[in-house]
N, C-alpha and C positions, 0 to 999 in steps of 0.2 A: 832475413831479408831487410832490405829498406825501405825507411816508410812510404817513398815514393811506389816503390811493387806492392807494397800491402795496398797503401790507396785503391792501386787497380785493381789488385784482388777481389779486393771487398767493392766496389763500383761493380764489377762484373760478376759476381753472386749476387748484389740486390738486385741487379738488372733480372737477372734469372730468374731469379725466388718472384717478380712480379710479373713475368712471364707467363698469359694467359692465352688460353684456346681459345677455339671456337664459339665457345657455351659463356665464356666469360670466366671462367674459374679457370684458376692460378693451377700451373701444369706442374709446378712442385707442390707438391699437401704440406699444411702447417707441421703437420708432426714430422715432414721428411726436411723440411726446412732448419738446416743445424744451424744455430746462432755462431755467429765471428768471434771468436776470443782471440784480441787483439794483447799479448803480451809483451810488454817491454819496459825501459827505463823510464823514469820519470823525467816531464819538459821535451819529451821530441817528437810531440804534435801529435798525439793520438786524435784528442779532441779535435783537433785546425782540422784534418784530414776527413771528418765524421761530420763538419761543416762544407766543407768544400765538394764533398761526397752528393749531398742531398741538394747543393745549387744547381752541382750541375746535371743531377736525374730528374731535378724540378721538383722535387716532395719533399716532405715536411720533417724535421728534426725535434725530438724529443731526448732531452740530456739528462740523466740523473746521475748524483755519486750515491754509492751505496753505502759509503762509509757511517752514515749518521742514522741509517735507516731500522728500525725496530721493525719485529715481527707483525706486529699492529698495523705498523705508518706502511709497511710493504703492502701487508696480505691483506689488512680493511679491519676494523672491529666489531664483534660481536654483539648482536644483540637478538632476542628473543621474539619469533610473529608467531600463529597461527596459521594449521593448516590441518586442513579437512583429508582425512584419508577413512575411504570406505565407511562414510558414515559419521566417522569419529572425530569430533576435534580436538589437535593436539598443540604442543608446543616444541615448537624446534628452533633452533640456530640457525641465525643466518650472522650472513657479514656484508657490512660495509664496503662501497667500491676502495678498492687499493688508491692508494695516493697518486704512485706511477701510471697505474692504468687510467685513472681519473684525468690525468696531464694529458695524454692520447687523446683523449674522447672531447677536453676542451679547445686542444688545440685544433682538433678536425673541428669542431664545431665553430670556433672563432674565426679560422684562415680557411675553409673551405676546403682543405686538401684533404684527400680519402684514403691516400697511400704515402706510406715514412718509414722512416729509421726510428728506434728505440735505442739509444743509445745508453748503456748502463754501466759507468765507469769505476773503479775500485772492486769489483765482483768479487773478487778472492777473499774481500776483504769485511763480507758479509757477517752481521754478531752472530754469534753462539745457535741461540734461538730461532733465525732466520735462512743457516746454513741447508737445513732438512727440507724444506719447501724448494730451496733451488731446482735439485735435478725434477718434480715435475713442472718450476717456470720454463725450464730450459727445453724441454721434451715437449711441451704439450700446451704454452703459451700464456698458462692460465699463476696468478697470485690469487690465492683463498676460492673462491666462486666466482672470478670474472676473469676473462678470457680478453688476451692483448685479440684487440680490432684485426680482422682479416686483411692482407694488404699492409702490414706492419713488420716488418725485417728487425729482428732481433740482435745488435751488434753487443759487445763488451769487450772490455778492458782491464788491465790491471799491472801489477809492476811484480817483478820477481821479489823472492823473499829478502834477499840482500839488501832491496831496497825499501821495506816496509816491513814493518816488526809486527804489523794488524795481518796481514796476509795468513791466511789459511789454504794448505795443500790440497787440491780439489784428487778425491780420488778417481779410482780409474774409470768406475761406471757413470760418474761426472763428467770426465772429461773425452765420454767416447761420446758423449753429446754435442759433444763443439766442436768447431774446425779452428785449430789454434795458426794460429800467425806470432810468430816471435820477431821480432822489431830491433835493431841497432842503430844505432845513430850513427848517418854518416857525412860527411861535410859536405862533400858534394852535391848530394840529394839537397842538403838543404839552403847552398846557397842560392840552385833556381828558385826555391819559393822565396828567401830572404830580397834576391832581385825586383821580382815583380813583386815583393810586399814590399818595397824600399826600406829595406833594412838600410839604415845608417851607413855608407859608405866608408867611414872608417871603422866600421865593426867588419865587415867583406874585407877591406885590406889588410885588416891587420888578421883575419881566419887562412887568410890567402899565404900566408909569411907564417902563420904559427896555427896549423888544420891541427895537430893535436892540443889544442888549448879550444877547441867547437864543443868537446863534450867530456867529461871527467870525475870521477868517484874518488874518492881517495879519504884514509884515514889517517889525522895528524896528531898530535900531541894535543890542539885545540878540540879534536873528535872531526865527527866527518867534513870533508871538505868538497865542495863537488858546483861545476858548472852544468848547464844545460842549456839546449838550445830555446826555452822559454826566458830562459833568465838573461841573453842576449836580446832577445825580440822586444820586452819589457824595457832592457836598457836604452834600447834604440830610439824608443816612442819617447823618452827623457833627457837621451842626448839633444833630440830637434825642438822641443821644449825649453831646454838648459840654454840655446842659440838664442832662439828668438826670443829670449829674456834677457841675453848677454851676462847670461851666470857663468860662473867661474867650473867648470867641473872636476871635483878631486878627486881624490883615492876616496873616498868617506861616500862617494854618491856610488860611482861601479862597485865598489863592496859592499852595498843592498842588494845588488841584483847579481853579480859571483862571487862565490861563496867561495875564491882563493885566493890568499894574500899573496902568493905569485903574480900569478896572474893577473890581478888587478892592477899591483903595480906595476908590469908589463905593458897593459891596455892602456894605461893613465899616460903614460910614457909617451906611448906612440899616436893617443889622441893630441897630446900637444904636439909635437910631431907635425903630427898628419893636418894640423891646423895653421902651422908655420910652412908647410908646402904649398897647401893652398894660396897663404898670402904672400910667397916670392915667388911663385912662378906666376901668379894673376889668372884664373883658369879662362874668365870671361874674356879677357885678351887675346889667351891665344883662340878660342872658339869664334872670338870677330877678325879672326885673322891678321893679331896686331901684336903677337909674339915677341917678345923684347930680343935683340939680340941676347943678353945675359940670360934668359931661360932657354932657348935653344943649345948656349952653348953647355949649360949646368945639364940638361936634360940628357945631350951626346955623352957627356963625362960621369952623369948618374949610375950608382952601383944598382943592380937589380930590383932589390926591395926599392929603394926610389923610384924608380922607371915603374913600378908597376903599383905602386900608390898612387901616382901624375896619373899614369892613365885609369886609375879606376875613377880617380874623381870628374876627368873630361867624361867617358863615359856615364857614370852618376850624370852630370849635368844632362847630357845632350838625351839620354833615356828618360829622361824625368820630363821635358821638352816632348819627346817622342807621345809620352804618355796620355801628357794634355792632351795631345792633338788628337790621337783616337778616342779617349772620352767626348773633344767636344764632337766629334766625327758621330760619334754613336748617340750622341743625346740629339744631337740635329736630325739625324734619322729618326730615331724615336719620337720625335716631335712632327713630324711629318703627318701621321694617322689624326691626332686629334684638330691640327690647322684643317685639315682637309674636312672634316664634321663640322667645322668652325667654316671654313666658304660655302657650305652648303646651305647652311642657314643665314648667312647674311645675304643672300639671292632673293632681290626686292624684298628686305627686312626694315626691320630699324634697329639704331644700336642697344637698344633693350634687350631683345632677343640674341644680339650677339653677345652680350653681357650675361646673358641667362647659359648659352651654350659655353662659354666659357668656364663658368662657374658647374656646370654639368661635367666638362670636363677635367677639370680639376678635381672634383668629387671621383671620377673614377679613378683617377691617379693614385689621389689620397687612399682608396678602398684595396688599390692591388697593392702599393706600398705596403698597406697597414695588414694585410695578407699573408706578403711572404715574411716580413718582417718574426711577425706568431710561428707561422710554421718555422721562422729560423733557418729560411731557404734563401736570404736574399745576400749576395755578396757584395763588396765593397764599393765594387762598379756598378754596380746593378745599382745600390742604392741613391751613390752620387748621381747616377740617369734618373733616375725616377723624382729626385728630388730638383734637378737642373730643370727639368720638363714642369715640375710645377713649380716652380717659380719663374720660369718665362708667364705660366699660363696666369699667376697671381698677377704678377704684375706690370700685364697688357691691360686686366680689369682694372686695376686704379688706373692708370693713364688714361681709359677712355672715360672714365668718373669726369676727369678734371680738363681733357679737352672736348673742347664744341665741335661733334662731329653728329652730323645729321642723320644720315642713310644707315642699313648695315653694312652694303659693298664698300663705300668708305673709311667704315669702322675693319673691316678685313684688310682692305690695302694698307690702314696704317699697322693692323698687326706682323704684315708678310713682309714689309719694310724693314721692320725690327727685325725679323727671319733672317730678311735677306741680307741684312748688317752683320749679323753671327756669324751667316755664310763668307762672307767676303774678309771675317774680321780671322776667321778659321783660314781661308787660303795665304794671309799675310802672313799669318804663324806659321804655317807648313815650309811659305818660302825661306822664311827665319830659321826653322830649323832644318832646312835642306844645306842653307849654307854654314851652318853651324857641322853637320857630320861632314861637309865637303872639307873646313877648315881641321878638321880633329882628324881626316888620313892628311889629309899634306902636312899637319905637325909630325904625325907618327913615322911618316916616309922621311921625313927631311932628319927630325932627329933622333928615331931610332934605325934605320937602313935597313937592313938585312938581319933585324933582332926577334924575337919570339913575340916584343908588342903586337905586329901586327895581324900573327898568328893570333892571337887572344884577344886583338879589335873585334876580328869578324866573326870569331867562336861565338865570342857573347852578343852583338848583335845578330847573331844566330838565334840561337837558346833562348835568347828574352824573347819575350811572345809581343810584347807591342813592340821594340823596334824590329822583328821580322813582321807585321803586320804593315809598320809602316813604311819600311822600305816592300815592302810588296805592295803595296796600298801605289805610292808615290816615285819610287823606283829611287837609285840612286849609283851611279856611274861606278863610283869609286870601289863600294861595296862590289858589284859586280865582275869588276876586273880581278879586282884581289881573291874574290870567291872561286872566280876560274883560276888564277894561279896557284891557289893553294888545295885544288880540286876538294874544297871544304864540304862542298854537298854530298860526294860518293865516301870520303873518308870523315867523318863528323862524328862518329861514334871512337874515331880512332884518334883522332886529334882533341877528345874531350880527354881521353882517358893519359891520351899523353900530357895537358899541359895540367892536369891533376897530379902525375906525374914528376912533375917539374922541383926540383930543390931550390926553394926557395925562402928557409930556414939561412 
């Protein structure tokens, strides 16, 4: 399967597995609770999926690799107490809390969360010594004398032996303890999440023109050679880096992060390329609806891989636009709860006390941040909201430091001012990018006609989750019409699989 069906898999087993009665207790029992073994190649998102898992059930994430782990550092160390049995004082063994389990027990105790994933990556790949404890971790929850916390879902990982020479073959009465999930990497799956992570726009166009260079193993004369979809994702966070340094990027930087001299120099190629498209067609031109004649007419006469790198980059812009607009969308909302805590108390106050509630709320901000962050529950949006919310709230307190305002209700109308300027600064933006998507179909109509562009305009603001947020959010004409003519809502699963389809090689 792909990693995207494993995701839900395993989402919809932990949801199960916390699945409680009446009485409060969990309607699957720890011991009938089979841990996840999540099998596949290395780089295509075991781990991302085991984060994005736990944000969005709202509980706590605990990661371990087990590659380094001793039988000691797993199961706890020995050491010697007393104990009185029938009279007699003896001396027995005990042990040490487990290291892994110890992580559990800090992290519920630091973030407050009561219920999580365990996540336990490399498992196959367990030393010598540690292998025999497995099947009763697996079976019955427990490393040496302590017991993984109730409310704690069991996931693991690991890569086939092709790909790790440490890998050990888990026998059968091992592996009738787990519910295996085998994993492929497949392009398609991962360019939605690539979209909404912004992957690199010319890492997407050039996956789009050459899907079998997304994921690759291969033995050379140099020894193994192999990409993966982690060693793009890395690349990408160094391409926008490499920009906004105005560095040069060669073959010598993509071949750190793919590991094929092909390839590389394929990618290198078409990012200079793909950087000389940008600056002769002008993208901000034609999205202000100021398209030169000479890009209209290069774009009409463009061969396919052009026509579909143009549009991936208008696209990239105008989603990237989209994007802003629903974070600030969502952090204005989320601000909303603590202003309103904030006018209550400036009602016949002074600005003392609005400065004391302020700072009241900023402290719980800080407290829920500093929460999910531990438990390893907070996602990327989440955390940019939470940090935008406290820094409007930081800094309303210095501004009333430094101006002379008397009352509390004064001290609130000038916070709600500031509000309401966010609010108003947010609908300018919306307008700016309404007519930015309105300008990017009248390019794609005028100079692609009756071509697969515009099938593949509405597909992906389809699919990407903020510009269908925002055009359901703000609505948007063009989208609409074309949606109805290419009946994309009743057929969407058909026109994904065809322009996946598409030769573009």
């Amino acid at each position: 399967m792909n990693i995207k069906r494993a995701k839900e898999y395993i989402k919809n087993s932990v949801n199960l597995y916390l699945k409680k009665d009446e009485f409060g207790e969990y309607r699957v029992p720890v011991v009938r609770q089979r841990p996840i073994f999540l099998l596949g190649a290395p780089g295509i998102g075991k781990t991302a999926i085991m984060e994005q898992i736990a944000q969005e059930l709202g509980i706590a994430l605990v990661a371990y690799s087990m590659t380094h782990h001793t039988r000691q550092s797993a199961l706890g160390l020995p050491f010697i107490t007393k104990k009185n049995y029938a009279g007699q004082e003896v001396s027995v063994s005990e042990y040490t809390m487990s290291e892994i389990i110890a992580s559990v027990y800090d992290t519920m105790e630091q973030s407050g969360f009561k219920e999580g994933i365990l996540f336990l990556d490399e498992i196959n790949c367990v030393s010598e010594t540690l292998a025999p404890s497995m099947l009763q971790f697996l079976q019955y929850k427990v490393f040496g004398r302590h017991r993984v916390p109730e409310g704690w879902v069991i996931v693991t990982a690991g890569n086939p032996p092709e790909f790790n020479k440490s890998v050990r073959e888990f026998d059968v009465v091992t592996m009738d303890r787990l519910k295996l999930l085998e994993v492929e990497p497949e392009y398609r799956i991962w360019k939605e999440y690539g979209v909404e992570r912004r992957i690199h726009n010319a890492i997407i166009n050039y996956l789009d023109l050459k899907k079998d260079h997304f994921y690759c193993m291969e033995m050379t004369v140099k020894g193994r050679s192999y990409v993966t979809a982690r060693g793009w994702e890395d690349l990408s966070q160094m391409l926008y880096l490499y920009e906004e340094e105005q560095l040069t990027v060669e073959e010598s930087l993509v071949g750190q992060y793919i590991r094929n001299d092909r390839i590389v120099k394929e990618f290198t190629a078409y990012y200079d390329l793909y950087n000389k498209y940008k600056k002769d067609y002008h993208i901000e031109d034609i999205l202000d609806g100021r398209a030169s004649v000479q890009a209209m007419a290069r774009a009409k006469d463009a061969a396919f891989d052009e026509r579909l790198s143009l549009l991936g980059m208008l696209l990239d812009r105008v989603q990237a636009d989209m994007k802003d607009i629903m974070e600030q969308g969502a952090f204005l909302k989320d601000l909303l709860t603590p202003l309103r805590n904030i006018k209550e108390t400036a009602v016949q106050s002074m600005v003392e006390q609005v400065i004391n509630q302020l700072d009241k709320q900023a402290e719980c901000r800080r407290r829920i941040l500093n929460n999910l962050q531990t438990a390893n529950s907070l996602s990327d949006e989440d955390r940019k909201r939470h940090r935008s919310v406290l820094a409007f709230l930081e800094a309303r307190r210095k501004e009333l430091f430094v101006n002379e305002l008397t009352g509390g209700e004064e001290a609130f109308a000038y916070i709600k001012d500031k509000y309401d300027t966010a609010v108003a600064k947010m609908k300018q933006d919306t307008i700016k990018v309404q007519r930015k998507l309105h300008e990017l179909f009248a390019f794609v109509e005028e100079a692609f006609n009756e071509g697969n562009e515009m099938l593949i305009l509405v597909t992906e603001l389809t699919v990407n989750s903020f510009s269908a947020q925002f055009i359901a959010t703000f609505g948007c004409e063009d989208y609409s019409r074309h949606n109805k003519e290419l009946m994309l809502s009743e057929r969407k699963e058909g026109i994904k699989a065809q322009i996946s389809q598409l030769e573009l090689d």
